[in-house]
N, C-alpha and C positions, 0 to 999 in steps of 0.2 A: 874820079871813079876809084874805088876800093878795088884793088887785086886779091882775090880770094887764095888764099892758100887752100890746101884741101889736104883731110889727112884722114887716116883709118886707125880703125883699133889694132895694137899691138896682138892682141888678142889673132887676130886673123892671120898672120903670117905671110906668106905669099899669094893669098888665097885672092881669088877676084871676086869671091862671092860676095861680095860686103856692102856696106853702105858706108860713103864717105860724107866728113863733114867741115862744112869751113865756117870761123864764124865773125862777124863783122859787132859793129860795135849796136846795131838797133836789135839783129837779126842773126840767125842759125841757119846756112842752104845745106842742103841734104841731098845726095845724088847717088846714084846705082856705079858701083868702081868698074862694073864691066859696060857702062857706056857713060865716059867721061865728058865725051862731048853732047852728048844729051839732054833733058829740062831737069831742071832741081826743083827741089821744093824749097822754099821759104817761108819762115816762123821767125814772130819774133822771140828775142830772147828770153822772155818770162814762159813763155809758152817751154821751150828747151827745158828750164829750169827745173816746172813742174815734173815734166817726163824726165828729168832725172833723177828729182828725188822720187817719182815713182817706181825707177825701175833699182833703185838704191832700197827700197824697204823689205826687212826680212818678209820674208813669206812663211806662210806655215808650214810645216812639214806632215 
């Protein structure tokens, strides 16, 4: 079994409001930082990929 590491944006500080993420080698789990022990989502890693270079594209002003 893979041990997940989990980790949040620097962005967020001490903040719990966040969404953490850990990532394995098939797949991306996604989880609420204020409830750790809770369900995650799981995606695989192209799926991530996209949604990141989605949220990476200038937008217009």
């Amino acid at each position: 079994m893979h041990i997940l590491h989990w980790r949040k944006s620097t962005y967020s500080g001490d903040s719990s409001n966040c969404v953490e993420v850990a990532t394995a080698p098939a797949a991306v789990h996604i989880r609420d930082s204020k409830d750790p022990a809770g369900l995650h989502l799981t995606i695989e890693s192209s799926a991530w990929a996209h949604f990141d270079t989605y949220l990476a594209r200038p937008r217009p002003q």
